[in-house]
C-alpha positions as CSV (number, residue, x, y, z in Angstrom):
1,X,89.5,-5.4,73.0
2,X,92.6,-6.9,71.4
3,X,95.3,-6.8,72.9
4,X,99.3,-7.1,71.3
5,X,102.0,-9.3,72.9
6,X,103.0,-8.3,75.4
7,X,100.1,-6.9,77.1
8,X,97.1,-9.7,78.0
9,X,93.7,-9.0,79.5
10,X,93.0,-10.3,83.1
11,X,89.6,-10.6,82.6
12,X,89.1,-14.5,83.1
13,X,91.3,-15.3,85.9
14,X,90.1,-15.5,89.1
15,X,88.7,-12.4,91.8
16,X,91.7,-13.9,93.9
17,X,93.8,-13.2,91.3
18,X,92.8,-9.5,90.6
19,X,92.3,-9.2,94.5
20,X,96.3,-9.9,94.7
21,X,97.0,-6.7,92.6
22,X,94.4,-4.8,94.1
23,X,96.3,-5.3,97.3
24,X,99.7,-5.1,96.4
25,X,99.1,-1.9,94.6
26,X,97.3,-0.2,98.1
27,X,100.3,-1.6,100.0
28,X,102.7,0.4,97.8
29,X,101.4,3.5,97.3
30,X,102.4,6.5,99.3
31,X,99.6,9.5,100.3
32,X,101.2,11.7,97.1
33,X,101.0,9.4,94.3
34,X,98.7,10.3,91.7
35,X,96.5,6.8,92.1
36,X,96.1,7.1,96.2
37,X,92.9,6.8,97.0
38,X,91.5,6.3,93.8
39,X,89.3,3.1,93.1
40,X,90.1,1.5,90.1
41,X,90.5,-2.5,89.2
42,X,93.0,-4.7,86.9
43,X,92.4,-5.4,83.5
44,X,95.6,-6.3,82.4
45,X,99.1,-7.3,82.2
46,X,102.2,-6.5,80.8
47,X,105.7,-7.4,80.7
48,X,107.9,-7.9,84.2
49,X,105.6,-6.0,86.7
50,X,103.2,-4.1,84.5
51,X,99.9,-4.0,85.2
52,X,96.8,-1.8,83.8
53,X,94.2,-0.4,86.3
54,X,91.0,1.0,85.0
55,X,90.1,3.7,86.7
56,X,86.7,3.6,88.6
57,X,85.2,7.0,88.8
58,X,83.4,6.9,84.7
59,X,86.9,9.0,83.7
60,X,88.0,6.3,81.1
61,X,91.5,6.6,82.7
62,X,93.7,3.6,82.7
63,X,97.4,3.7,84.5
64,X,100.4,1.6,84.2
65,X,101.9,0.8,86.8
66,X,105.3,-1.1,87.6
67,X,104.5,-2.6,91.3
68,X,107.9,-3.1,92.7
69,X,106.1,-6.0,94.9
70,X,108.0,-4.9,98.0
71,X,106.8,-5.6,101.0
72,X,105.8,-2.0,102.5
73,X,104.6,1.5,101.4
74,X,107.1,2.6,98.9
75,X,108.1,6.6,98.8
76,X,107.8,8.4,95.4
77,X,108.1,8.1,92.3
78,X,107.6,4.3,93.1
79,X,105.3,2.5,92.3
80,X,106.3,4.3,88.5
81,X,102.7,5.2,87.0
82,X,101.7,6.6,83.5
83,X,98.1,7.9,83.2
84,X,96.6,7.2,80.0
85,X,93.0,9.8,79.5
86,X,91.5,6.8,77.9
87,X,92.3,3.5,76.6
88,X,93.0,4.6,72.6
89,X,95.7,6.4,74.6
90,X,97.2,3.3,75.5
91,X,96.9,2.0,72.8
92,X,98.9,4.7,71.0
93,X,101.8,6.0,73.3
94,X,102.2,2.2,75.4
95,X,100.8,-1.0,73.7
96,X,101.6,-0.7,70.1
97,X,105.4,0.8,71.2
98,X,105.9,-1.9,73.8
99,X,104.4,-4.5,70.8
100,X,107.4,-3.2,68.6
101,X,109.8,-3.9,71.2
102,X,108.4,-6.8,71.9
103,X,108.7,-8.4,68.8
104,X,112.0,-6.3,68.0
105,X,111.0,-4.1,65.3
């Protein structure tokens, strides 16, 4: 996979590191969110607070989300999540658009 600025795969840093996100994101979200309960993993990064979870249950759904990195369960719409059916998905309607912005086209 190759990824556009400002998006960056997650894959070689460390289980601590994914194990950080993995946390944080079961701390914030509430019962109704649409990712509660669902495994999935990181396997990337964004800009500010963006990160991309795969989803674990052979879907091929991947979800933004902006953790808000408080310290507590947050109440909805936070954490803000976009669900993506796949990753050409992503591709499409999030990295390439954020790309643009990115490097201000």
């Amino acid at each position: 996979m190759y990824w556009l600025d400002p998006w960056w795969s997650t894959e070689n840093h460390s289980p601590e590191f994914h194990q950080i996100f993995l946390k944080q994101l079961h701390l914030e979200l509430p019962p109704d969110h649409a990712l509660f309960g669902i495994p999935v993993r990181l396997i990337a990064r964004g800009d500010s607070d963006d990160a991309l979870f795969q989803f674990l249950d052979g879907s091929g759904k991947v979800a933004v989300v902006h953790l808000t990195w408080a310290k507590s369960q947050e109440r909805l719409p936070w954490p803000v999540t976009t669900v993506f059916s796949n990753m050409q998905e992503f591709i499409e309607k999030r990295m390439v658009p954020d790309h643009k912005e990115f490097i201000g086209e």
